[in-house]
Structure formats: C-alpha cells, structure tokens
N, C-alpha and C positions, 0 to 999 in steps of 0.2 A: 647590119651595116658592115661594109669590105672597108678594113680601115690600114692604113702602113704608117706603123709609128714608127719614125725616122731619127735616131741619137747618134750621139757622139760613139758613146761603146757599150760598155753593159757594165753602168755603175749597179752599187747594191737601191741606189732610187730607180733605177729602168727596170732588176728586178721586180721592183717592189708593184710599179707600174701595171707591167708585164702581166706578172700573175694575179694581178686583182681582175684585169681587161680578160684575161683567159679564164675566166671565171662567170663572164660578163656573156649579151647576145650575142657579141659581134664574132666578125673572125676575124681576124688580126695578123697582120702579117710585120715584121721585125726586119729594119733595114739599118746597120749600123757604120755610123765611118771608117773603124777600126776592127776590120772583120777578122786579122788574121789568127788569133786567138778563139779557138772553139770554146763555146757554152756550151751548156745545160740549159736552154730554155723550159720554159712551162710548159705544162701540155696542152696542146692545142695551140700556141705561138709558132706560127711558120716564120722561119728566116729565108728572104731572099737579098742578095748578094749580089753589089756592082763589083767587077774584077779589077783591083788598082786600083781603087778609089782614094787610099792613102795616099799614095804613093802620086799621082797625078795630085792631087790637092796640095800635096806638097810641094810640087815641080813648078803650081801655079798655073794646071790646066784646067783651069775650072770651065771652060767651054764644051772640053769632053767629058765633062764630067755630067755636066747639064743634061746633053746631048741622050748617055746612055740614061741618066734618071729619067727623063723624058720617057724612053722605048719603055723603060722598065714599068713606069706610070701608065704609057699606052696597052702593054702587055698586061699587067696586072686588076686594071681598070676599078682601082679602090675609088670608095665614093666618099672616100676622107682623107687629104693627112693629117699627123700629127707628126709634127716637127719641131726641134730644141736641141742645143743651145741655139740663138739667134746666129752668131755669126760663123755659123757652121751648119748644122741640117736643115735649120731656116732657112739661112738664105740660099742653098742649095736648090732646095724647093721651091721657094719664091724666082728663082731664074727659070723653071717650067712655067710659070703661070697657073700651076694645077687650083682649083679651086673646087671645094672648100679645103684653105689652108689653115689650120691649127697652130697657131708658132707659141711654142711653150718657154718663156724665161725663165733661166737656171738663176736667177737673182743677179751675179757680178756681171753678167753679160750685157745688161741692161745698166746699172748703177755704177758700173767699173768699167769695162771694156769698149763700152761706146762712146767715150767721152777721149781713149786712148792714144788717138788718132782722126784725121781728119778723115783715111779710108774707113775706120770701122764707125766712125759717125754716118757718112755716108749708107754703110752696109745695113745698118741701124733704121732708118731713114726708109730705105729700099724693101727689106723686110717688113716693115709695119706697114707701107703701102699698096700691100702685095696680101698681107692678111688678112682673113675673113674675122676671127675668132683669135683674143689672146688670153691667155693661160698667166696669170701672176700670181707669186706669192706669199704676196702682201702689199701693200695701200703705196711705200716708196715706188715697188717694179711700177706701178701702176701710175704714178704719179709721172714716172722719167717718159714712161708712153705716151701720157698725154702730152708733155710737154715737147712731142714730135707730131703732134697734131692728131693722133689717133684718138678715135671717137672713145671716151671712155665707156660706153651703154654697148663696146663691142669687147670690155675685156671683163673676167671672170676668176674673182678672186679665191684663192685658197692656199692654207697653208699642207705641205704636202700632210700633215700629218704624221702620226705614230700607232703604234699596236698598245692600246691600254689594257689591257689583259697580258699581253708580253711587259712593259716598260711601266713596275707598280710599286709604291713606296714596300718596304720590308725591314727587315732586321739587317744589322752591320755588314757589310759583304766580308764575303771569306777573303777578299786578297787583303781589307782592311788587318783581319786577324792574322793571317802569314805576316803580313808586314808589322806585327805588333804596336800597329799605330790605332790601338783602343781609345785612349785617354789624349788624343794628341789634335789638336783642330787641321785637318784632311782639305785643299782646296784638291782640285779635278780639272784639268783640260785635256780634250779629250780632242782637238782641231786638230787637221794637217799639219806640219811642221815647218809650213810655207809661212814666205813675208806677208802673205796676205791675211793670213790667220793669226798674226800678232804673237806666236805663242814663248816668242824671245821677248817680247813686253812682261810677259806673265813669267819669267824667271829674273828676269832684271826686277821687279819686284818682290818677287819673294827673296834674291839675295841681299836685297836691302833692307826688308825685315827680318830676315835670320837669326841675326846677332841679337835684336831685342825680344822675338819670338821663338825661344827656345822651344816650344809647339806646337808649332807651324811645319807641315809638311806637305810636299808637294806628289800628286799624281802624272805625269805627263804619258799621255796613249797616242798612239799612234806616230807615224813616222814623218821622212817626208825632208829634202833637200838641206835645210837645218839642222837637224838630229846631233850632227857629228861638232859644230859651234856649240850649240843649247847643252852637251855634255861638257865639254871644252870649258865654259862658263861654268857649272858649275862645279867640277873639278877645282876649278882655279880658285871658287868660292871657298873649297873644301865641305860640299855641302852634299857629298855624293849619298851619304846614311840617310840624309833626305828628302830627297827629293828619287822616284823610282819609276825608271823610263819603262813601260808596258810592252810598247810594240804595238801590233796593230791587233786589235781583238773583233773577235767574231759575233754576230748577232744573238746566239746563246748565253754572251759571257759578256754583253754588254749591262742589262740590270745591277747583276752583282755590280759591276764595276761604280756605279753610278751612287749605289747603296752604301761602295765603302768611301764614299767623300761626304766632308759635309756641306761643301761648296761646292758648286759648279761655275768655271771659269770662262767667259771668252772674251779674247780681247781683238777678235776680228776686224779688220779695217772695212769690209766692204761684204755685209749679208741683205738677202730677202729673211724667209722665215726660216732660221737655222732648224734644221732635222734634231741635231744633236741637246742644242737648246732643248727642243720639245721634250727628247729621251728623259732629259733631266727634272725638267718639270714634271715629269710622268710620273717619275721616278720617286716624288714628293722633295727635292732639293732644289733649293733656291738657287736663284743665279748671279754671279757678278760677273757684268757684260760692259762692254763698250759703248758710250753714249750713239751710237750709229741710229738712223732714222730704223731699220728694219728690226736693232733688239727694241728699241724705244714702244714698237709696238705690241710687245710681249710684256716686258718687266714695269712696273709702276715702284722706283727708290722707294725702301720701306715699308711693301707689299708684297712682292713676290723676290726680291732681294734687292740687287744695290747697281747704281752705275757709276762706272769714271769716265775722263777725257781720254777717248779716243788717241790712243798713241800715248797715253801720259803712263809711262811705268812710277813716277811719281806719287800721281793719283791714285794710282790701283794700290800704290803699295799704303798708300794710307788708310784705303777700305780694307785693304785685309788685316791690317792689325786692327782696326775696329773691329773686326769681326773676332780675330785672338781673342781680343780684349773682352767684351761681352758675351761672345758667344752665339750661337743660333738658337731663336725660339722656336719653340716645335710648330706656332702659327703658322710662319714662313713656308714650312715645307706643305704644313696642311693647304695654303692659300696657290701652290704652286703647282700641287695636284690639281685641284679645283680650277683653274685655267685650262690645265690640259684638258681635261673632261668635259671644258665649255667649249675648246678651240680647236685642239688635237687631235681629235677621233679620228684616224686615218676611213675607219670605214663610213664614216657620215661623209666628208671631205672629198673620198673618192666620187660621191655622189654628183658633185658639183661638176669632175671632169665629165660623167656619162649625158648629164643635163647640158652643157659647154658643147660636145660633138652632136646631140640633138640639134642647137640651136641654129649653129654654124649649118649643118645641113639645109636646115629650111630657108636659109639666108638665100642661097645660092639658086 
C-alpha cells in the first residue's frame, strides 16, 4: 500500500513510527509541516515537500496550502493517509477530502486543545467528520471522540508503546553513583519544562519536603521554557546539591537514567498514554503521577505506585514523603514491569496501527 504519513515535524515518536513502517510492506512516503531542518530518515522513507508550507500556515493561507496538498495528493496518488496532530496535518488533509483519511491524536490535541477555543472546537469537529479511521492512545482520546459524535467501532486503540529489550529493570544507574546519591531516596522527572507538564508542581513539592526530608533528591531531564524559573526556585531554596538539572538525554542514555531514581514522577496536566510513563515502567520503577484520566489508566494507588491532585503541589508533596518515609518495596517495581509487558510492547502495539491502515482501506 502507497501510504503519506503526514506530521507536524520529525519528533523522536515520528522516528519511531517511521522506521518500524520502513520495515513494514508498504512504501511510505513522509510529508512534514516543518520541513526546513534536514533529517536522516529511514531507509526506504521517502520525503516529499510542500515549499512554504510553514511559513503560509503561519500568515494564515491555509487555502494554498490545501490547494498545493491537493496537487501533491493528485501527483502522488497514495491509497492512504496518515495524518496527526489533529489541528494541524489532520485538518490540513481533511480540507482535500482525500479518503481513506488516518487522523492520528497526539493526546493534548484532542483533551487540551480542542476545548481551547471555539475555532479549534470547530477544527476538532471538522477533522473527525472528514475521518475514516482514528488512531487513539488511550480509552480518555477516545472517549473526547466520541463525545463529537464519532463512531467509536471507527477508532483504534493503542498506546504508542516502548522497546522492552531497550527500557529493562537493572542495577543503580551510573549517573545515580556520579551523583553519590546511593543511599538517598531519588524521585525522576523526566517532562518538558513546559506549564503543561506540571514539572514546577514537582519542585514546589519537593522544596516543601526538603527541610524534613534530608534524603530526598531530586532528578529534573530535560528542558524547555521554564528551566531558568525551576532553577531560580531552587536556588532561592538553597537546594541546588539537590536537586540536578540533566538536560535533554538521548535514547541510549535514557535506561540508565530511569535506573538511577527510585521514583518516577509526572505531574502533567493534560496526557493520552505518556511514552515516558511506559520507559519507566519498563524500566521496573513505579510512578507518582497526576490523578489525570489518561495516567489513571496505567497506574492503580498501591499497585504500580501512587497518585495526587492534579495541580496539587501539596498533595504530591505528601506522597513523596510517604514514600521517604517507608520507602519502595521491590513488589512495586516488579508489578510495574509486568504492566509494561502486558500493555507496552511497542512491537505488538505497532501491530494494531498495520491492522488500523488495513481496515480504513477496505472502508473506503
């Protein structure tokens, strides 16, 4: 099958995509919104290219922009697409009428962003009207679907998955031992540095247990428009020994990292089935997450780890001194593996999207 998966740009999930599909029967072709940064694609992914496609979508020509994906659809003559985030490659595609349409939810686009605005309600609306086939990644995306009238017997669940061979419980990671935080209870957030990801929740908590949790230490990975506050804060805590800000780490160096906490943190405002989540659980480490409907359907309180209220730095800061206080039982981390290995399989998982572009076809 002639297929043109259509993304925003080339996250490390489009990699991930990407090359499992270039692997697959099809041929595949890569059409991105943000083309002007050259990749590495997979081998066998062809990229083809609207010229100014940013740049027009930004000025708010989305009529030429239709216009040229149209010719590019007529010229290319794929007998699929696949298209995500919704209020961007989706609905781009969905103004061709191309059918069979794929429209793939990135999670907040659907649970966040559609609710943002009375245009991107509308846009919301428009795309799922227009779709043959949806793509969710988890039971909430799916739920927010239907509650715009789409047939649920037309959407297809999965969570994107992880590499269980890559992402597997082990011995203490090496950055725990650089950082000689042996002996010392390790939380981990590993989110964007974005309001969205809560992750100035999760040091407003931990500088609230500090003073009584002498070891309590904090991991913070990754970057991201708060970085330079979230240091700020804890500076002014005097809490810089720590708590030790990563940066952005690379898929190699993500286990380890996973390995040296004993918690895993998210205080997300707004997920489908978090990636990072799953790394973790892979990873055999429990998680303290946000009561959000999408961690809700991972974590079971006192099973596979812990939740708070949603935005409550209060809350979180009370489960993590529970957790100083007693400690992690090894159950936890074993019960949190065993999840992953029930739900995670990135390569079972993928299966669902190959059986998803089957079905959609024969729809049409």
């Amino acid at each position: 099958m002639r297929i043109l998966y259509f993304s925003q740009g080339y996250s490390p999930h489009d990699e991930r995509f990407l090359t499992a599909l270039a692997q697959s029967e099809h041929e595949v072709f890569f059409l991105r919104l943000d083309p002007e940064k050259p990749v590495s694609l997979p081998e066998g992914i062809k990229e083809v290219i609207l010229p100014g496609v940013k740049q027009a979508l930004a000025k708010g020509r989305v009529y030429e922009i239709t216009r040229q994906l149209s010719s590019l659809l007529k010229a290319l003559n794929p007998e699929l697409v696949h298209a995500g985030p919704l209020h961007g490659p989706a609905y781009l595609a969905a103004r061709t009428s191309f059918k069979p349409l794929v429209s793939m939810s990135w999670g907040s686009d659907l649970l966040k962003d559609s609710d943002s605005s009375w245009l991107m309600h509308w846009r919301t609306a428009y795309v799922l009207a227009k779709t043959t086939l949806l793509l969710a990644d988890c039971e909430a995306v799916a739920q927010k679907a239907v509650s715009y009238g789409f047939k649920r017997d037309a959407i297809r669940i999965f969570p994107w998955g992880v590499d269980l061979e890559h992402f597997t419980p082990g011995e203490a990671g090496s950055l725990r031992r650089k950082l000689k935080w042996a002996k010392k209870r390790v939380f981990l957030s590993s989110r964007k540095m974005e309001p969205l990801y809560g992750v100035d929740v999760i040091v407003k908590a931990f500088i609230s247990i500090a003073p009584r949790r002498p070891d309590a230490r904090l991991l913070l990975m990754g970057k991201g428009s708060q970085e330079e506050m979230l240091r700020r804060m804890i500076d002014e805590a005097g809490l810089s020994d720590r708590v030790h800000f990563g940066g952005y780490i690379g898929l190699s160096e993500l286990p380890d990292v996973y390995r040296s906490a004993d918690v895993y943190i998210s205080a997300s405002r707004c997920d489908g089935s978090s990636v990072s989540l799953m790394e973790a659980l892979a990873c055999g480490k429990p998680a303290l997450v946000s009561n959000i409907a999408g961690n809700l359907e991972w974590i079971q309180p006192g099973i596979q780890g812990w939740t708070f209220k949603d935005g409550d730095a209060d809350d979180l800061a009370r489960e993590m001194a529970a957790i100083c206080e007693t400690g992690v039982d090894a159950e936890f981390g074993a019960r949190a593996r065993a999840l992953a290995a029930a739900r995670a399989d990135w390569r079972k998982n993928f299966q669902v999207l190959l059986d998803a572009y089957d079905q959609a076809a024969r729809s049409v």
